[in-house]
C-alpha positions as CSV (number, residue, x, y, z in Angstrom):
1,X,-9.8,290.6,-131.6
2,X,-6.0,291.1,-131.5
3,X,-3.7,289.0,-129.6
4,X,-2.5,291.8,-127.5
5,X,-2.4,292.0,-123.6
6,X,-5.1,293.6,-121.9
7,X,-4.5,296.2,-119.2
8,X,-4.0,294.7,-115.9
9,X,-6.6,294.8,-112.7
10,X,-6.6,294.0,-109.6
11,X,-8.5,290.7,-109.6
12,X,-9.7,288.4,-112.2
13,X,-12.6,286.6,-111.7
14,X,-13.2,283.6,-114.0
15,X,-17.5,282.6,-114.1
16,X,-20.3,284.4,-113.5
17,X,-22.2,282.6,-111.5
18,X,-23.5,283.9,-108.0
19,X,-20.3,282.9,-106.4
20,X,-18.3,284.9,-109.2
21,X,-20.5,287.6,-108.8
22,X,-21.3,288.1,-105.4
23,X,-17.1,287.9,-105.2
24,X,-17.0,290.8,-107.7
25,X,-19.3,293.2,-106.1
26,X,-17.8,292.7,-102.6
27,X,-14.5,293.4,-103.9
28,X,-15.2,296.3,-106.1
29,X,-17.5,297.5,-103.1
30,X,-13.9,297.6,-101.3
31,X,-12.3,299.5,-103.8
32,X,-10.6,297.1,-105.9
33,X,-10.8,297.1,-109.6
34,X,-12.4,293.8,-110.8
35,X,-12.9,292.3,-114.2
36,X,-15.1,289.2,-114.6
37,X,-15.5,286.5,-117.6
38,X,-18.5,284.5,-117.7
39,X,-18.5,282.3,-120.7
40,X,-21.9,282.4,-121.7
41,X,-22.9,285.3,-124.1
42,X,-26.6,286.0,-122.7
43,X,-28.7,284.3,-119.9
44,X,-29.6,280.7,-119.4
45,X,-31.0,277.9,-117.5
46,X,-28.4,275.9,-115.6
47,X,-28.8,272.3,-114.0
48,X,-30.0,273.6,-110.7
49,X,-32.8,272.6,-107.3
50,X,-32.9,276.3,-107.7
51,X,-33.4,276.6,-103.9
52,X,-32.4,279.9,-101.9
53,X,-32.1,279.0,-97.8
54,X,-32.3,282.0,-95.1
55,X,-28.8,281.9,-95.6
56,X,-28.5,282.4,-99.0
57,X,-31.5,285.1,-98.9
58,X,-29.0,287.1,-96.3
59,X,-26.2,287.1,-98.5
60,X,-28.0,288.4,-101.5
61,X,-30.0,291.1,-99.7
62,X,-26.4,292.4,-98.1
63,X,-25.0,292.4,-102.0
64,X,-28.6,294.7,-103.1
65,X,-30.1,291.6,-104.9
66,X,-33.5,290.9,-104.0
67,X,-34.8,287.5,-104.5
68,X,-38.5,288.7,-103.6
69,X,-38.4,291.3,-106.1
70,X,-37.5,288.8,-108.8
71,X,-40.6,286.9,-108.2
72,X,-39.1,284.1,-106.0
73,X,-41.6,281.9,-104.4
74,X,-42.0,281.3,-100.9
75,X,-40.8,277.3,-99.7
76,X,-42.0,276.6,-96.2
77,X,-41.6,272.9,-96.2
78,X,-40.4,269.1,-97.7
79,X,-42.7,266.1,-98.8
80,X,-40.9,263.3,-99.0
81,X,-42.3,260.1,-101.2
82,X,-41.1,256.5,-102.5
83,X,-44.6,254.5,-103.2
84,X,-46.3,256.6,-100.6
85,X,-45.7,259.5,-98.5
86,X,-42.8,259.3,-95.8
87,X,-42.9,262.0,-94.1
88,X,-44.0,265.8,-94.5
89,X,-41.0,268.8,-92.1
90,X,-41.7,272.7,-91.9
91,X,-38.3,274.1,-93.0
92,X,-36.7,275.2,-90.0
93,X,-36.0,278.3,-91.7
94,X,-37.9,280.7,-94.5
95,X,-36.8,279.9,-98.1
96,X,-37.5,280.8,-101.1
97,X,-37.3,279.4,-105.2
98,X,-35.8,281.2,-108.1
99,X,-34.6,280.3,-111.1
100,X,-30.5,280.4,-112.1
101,X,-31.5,282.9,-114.9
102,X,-33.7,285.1,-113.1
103,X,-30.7,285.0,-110.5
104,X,-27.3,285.0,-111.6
105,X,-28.5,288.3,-114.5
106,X,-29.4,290.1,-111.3
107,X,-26.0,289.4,-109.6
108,X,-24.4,290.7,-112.9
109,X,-26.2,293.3,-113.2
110,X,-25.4,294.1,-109.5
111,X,-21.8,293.8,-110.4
112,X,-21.8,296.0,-113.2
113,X,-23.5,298.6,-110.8
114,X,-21.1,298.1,-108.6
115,X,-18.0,299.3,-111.1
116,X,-17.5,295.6,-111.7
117,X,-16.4,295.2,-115.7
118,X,-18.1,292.2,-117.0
119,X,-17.1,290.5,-120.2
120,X,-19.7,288.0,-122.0
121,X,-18.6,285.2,-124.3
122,X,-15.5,284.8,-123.1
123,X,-14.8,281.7,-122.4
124,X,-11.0,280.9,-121.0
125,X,-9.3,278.5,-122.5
126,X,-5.8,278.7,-120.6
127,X,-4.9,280.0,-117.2
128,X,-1.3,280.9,-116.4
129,X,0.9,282.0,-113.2
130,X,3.0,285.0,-113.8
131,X,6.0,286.6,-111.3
132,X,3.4,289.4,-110.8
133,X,0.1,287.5,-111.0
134,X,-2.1,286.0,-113.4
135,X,-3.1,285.7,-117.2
136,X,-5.8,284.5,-118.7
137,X,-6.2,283.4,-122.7
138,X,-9.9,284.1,-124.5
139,X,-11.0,282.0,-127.0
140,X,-10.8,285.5,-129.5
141,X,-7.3,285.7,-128.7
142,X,-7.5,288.3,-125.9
143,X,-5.3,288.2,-122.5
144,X,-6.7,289.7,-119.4
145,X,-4.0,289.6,-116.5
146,X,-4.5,290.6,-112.7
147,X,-2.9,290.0,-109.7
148,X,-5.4,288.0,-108.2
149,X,-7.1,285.4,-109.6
150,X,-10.4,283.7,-108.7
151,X,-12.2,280.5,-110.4
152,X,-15.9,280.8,-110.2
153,X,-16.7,278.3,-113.2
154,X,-19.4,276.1,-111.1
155,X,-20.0,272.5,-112.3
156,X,-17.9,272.7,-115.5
157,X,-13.8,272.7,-114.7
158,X,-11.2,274.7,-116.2
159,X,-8.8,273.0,-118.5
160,X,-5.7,272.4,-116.3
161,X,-7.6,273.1,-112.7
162,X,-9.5,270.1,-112.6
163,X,-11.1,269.1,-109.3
164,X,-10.3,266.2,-107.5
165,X,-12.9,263.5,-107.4
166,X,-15.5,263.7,-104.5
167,X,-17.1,260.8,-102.4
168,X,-20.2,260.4,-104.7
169,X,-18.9,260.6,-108.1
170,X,-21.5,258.2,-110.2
171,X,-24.5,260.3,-110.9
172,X,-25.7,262.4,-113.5
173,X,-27.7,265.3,-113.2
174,X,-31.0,266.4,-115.5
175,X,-33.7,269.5,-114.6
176,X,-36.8,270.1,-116.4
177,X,-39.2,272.9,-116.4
178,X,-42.9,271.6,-116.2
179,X,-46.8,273.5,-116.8
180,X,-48.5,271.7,-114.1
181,X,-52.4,271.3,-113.9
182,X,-53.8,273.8,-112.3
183,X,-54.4,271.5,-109.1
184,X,-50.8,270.3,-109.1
185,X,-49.5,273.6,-109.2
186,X,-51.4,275.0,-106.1
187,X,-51.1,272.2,-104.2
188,X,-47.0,272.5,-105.0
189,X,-47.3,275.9,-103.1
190,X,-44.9,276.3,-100.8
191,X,-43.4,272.7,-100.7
192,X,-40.3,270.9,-102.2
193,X,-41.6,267.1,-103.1
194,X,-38.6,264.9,-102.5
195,X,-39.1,261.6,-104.5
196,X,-37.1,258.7,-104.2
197,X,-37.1,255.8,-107.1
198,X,-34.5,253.0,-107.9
199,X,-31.0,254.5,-108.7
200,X,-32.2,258.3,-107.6
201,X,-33.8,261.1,-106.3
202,X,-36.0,264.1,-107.7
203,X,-37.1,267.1,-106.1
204,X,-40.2,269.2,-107.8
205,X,-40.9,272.7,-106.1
206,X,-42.5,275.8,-107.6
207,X,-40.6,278.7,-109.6
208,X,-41.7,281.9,-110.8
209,X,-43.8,282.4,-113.6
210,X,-46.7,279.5,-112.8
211,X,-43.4,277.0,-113.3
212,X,-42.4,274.0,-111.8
213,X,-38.9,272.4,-111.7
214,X,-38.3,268.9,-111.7
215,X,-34.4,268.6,-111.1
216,X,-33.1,264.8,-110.8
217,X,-30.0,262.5,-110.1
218,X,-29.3,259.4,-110.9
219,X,-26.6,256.9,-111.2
220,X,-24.5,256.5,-114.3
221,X,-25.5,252.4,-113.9
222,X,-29.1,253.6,-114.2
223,X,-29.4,255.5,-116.6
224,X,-27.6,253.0,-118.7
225,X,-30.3,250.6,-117.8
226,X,-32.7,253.1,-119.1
227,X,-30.7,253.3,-122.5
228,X,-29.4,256.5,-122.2
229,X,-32.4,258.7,-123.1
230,X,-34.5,261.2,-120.9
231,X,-37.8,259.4,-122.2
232,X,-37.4,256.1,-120.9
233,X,-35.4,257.3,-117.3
234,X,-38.7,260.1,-117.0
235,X,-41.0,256.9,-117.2
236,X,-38.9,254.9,-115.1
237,X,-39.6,257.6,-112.3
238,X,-43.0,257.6,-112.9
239,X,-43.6,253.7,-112.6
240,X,-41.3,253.9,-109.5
241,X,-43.3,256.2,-107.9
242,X,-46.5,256.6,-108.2
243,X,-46.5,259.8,-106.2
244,X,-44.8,261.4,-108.8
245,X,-46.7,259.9,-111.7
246,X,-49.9,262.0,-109.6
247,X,-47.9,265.0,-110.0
248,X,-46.9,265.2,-113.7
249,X,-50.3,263.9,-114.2
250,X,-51.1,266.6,-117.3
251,X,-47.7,268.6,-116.7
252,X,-46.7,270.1,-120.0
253,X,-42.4,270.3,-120.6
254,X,-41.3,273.7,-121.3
255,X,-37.9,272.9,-122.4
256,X,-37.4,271.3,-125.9
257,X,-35.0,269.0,-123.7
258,X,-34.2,268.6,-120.6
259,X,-30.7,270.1,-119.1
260,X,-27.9,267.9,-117.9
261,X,-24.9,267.6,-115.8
262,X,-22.6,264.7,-115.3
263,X,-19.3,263.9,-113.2
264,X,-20.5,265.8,-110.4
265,X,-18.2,265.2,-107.6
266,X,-20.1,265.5,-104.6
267,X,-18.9,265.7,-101.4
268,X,-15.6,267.1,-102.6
269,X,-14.0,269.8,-100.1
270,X,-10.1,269.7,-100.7
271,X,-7.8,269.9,-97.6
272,X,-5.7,272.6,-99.4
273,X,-4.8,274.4,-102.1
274,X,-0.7,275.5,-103.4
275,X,-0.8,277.0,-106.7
276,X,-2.3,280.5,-105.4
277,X,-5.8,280.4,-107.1
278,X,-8.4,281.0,-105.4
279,X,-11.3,278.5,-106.2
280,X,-15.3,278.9,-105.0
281,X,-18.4,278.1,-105.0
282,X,-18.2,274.2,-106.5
283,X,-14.6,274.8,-107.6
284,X,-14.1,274.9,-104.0
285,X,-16.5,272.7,-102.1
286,X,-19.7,270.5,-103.6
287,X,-22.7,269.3,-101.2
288,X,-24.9,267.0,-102.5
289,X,-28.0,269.0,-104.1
290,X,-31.1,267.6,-102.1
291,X,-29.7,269.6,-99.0
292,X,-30.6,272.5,-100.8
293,X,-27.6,274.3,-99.6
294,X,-25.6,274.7,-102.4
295,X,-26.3,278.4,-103.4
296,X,-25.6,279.4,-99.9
297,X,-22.5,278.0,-99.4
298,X,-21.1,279.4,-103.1
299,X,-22.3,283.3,-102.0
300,X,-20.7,282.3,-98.8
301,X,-17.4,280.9,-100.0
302,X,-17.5,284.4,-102.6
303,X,-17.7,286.9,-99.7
304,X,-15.2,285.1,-97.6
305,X,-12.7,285.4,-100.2
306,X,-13.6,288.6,-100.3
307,X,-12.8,289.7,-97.0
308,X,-9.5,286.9,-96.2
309,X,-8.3,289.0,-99.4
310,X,-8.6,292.1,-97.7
311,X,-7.2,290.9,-94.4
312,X,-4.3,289.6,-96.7
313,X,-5.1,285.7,-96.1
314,X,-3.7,283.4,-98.8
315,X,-5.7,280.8,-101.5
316,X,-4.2,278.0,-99.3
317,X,-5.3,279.7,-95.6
318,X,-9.2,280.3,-97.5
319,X,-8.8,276.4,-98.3
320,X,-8.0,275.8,-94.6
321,X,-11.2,278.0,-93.9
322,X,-13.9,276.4,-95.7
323,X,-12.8,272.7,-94.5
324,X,-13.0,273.8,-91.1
325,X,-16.3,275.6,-91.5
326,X,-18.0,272.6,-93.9
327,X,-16.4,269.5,-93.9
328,X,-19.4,267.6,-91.4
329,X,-22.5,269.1,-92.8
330,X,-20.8,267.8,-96.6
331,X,-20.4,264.5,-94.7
332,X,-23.4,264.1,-93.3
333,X,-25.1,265.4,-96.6
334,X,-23.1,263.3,-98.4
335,X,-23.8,260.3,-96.5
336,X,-27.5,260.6,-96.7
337,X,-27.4,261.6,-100.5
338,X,-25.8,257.9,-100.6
339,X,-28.2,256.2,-98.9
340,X,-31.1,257.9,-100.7
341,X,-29.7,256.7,-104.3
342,X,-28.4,253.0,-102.5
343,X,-30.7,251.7,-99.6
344,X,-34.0,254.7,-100.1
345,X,-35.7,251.8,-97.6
346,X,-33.2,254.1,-94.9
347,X,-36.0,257.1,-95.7
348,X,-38.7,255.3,-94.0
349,X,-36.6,256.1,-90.8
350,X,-38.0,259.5,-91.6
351,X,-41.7,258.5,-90.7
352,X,-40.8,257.0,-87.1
353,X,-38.9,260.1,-86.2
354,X,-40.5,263.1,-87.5
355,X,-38.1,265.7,-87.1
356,X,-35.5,263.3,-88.7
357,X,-35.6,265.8,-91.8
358,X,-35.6,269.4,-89.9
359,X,-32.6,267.5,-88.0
360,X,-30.7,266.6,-91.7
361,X,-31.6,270.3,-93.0
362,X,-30.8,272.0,-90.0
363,X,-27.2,270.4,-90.2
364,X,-26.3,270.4,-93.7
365,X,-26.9,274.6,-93.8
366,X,-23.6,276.7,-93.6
367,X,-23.1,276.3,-89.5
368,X,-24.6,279.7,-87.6
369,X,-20.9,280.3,-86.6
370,X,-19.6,281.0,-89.5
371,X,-22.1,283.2,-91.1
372,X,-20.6,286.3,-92.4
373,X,-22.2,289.8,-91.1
374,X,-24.3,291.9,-93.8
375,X,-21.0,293.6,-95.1
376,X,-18.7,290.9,-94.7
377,X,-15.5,293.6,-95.6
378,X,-15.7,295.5,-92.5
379,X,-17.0,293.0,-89.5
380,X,-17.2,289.4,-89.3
381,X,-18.2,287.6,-86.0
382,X,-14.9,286.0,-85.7
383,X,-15.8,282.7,-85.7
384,X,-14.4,279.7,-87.9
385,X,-11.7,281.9,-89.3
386,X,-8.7,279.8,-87.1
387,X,-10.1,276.4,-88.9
């Protein structure tokens, strides 16, 4: 590919994730001509609880992308186990489970639909300010500028836009795919089992296909102690709870490894922004995953870019925004995601007071005044957009 600059656009968007995407189809859906990189050349798993809230099943239903009609499996509640059962909460809200890949191909393809033009394999490897906007270098060679530019990237940084740390910055995160037996699998119907062990946390909930995913953190310290290798930290879980070890009684892996994910920083939700880029999804805020929020708030923090852009807001006034709207359920999440990996004694808290978990879920969700309407471009309820 030659080294020559590529015609300009209104907005760049750099990932193409579900908050990159769901950004590019509300902006092109408002008229604006949108190009979007996503580094990776065809689909793939990512390092995900894979969990889709009412709020996040909103958002994606207003872009056209139907979680249902993907094969998403209905959640309706939490188990929670150490050595025994805790304590068993009805989501206080539908949910559903899908996987990444199933997902973020349909918000692409949604985006393409939409007039969106999306580049594969192009992964960025320098992002620069321009008097007139931005420019971003390819790997090949190619420049794409735009006056607008958005950073969608998830978990993995940019080089030069690294995120500051958050307040939970030692674990490290793996996911697994699992056959279960058939009795595993239909007792795992509709639930999320939360499992706490020394140094950690897993959660095992159903996908589609007759799947199961077993998505995990742990501390840095811990693994260690496990010498660094999936094997011995999988058995580890297993001998630390024997709730677990019931559960993958039989399971089969479908991965030939398992994915992982470290330097994480959780809780992270920066006060401001002054270099003009607009930053989302985990580039712009990162809850802790066992809230199971973490999809919402990236479609969210995409369609409220998209519509403080179109009211002529600023990257630093969209900062402003989403610190207002989420820094105390990322406190309180972060807080408890803490105590889970340091004192998971805490958790038994969650068997003397019942509703101790709808409580947690229903205040780590993005907050009810906030929520954007189903075309977030043309009405808004108002609230949370004075921070």
């Amino acid at each position: 590919m030659s080294n020559t600059r590529a015609s300009a656009c209104d907005a760049l968007v750099i990932g193409g994730g579900p908050a990159g995407a769901a950004l590019g189809i509300a902006l092109a859906q408002s008229g604006r001509a949108v190009k979007l990189l996503e580094q990776s050349p065809t689909a793939h798993n990512k390092v995900c609880g894979e969990f889709l809230s009412h709020e996040a099943i909103g958002y994606l239903e207003s872009l056209r992308v139907s979680p249902r009609a993907l094969g998403a499996v209905a959640i309706r509640g939490v188990r929670l186990h150490a050595h025994t059962r805790i304590a068993t909460c009805e989501l206080p809200f539908p949910a559903l489970s899908l996987t990444r890949r199933a997902l973020d191909e349909a918000l692409l393809h949604a985006a393409r639909r939409e007039g969106v033009t999306v580049l594969r394999g192009q992964r960025v490897e320098g992002l620069t300010r321009t008097s007139d906007g931005w420019q971003a270098r390819v790997v090949a060679g190619a420049v794409h500028a735009a006056r607008d530019a958005f950073l969608a990237t998830g978990k993995q940084d940019l080089s030069g836009y690294r995120r500051p740390t958050g307040k939970q910055n030692n674990l490290v995160g793996f996911k697994m795919y699992f056959r279960l037996a058939a009795a595993q699998l239909e007792a795992l119907k509709g639930w999320v089992e939360l499992f706490l062990f020394p140094g950690g946390y897993a959660g095992l909930q159903m996908v589609e296909g007759g799947q199961a995913n077993l998505c995990l953190l742990v501390t840095r310290e811990q693994f260690a102690r496990c010498g660094g290798a999936w094997t011995a930290l999988l058995e580890h879980m297993l001998q630390s709870s024997p709730p677990l070890r019931v559960w993958m009684d039989g399971a089969e892996p479908v991965l030939d490894r398992p994915l992982a994910v470290s330097s994480i920083p959780y809780g992270l939700l920066p006060a401001e922004t002054t270099d003009g880029l607009w930053r989302l999804g985990d580039q712009a805020a990162v809850i802790p995953s066992f809230s199971g929020d973490g999809m919402s708030m990236a479609l969210h923090s995409a369609l409220l870019a998209a519509m403080m852009l179109a009211r002529g807001a600023t990257p630093a006034e969209f900062a402003r925004v989403m610190r207002a709207q989420f820094q105390d359920s990322i406190q309180l999440a972060t807080t408890v995601s803490r105590m889970l990996v340091s004192a998971p004694v805490v958790a038994q808290a969650a068997r003397m007071w019942p509703g101790l978990l709808g409580r947690i879920a229903a205040r780590t969700r993005v907050p009810t005044n906030a929520l954007l309407t189903a075309h977030p471009l043309l009405r808004h309820n108002g609230a949370g957009l004075d921070g």
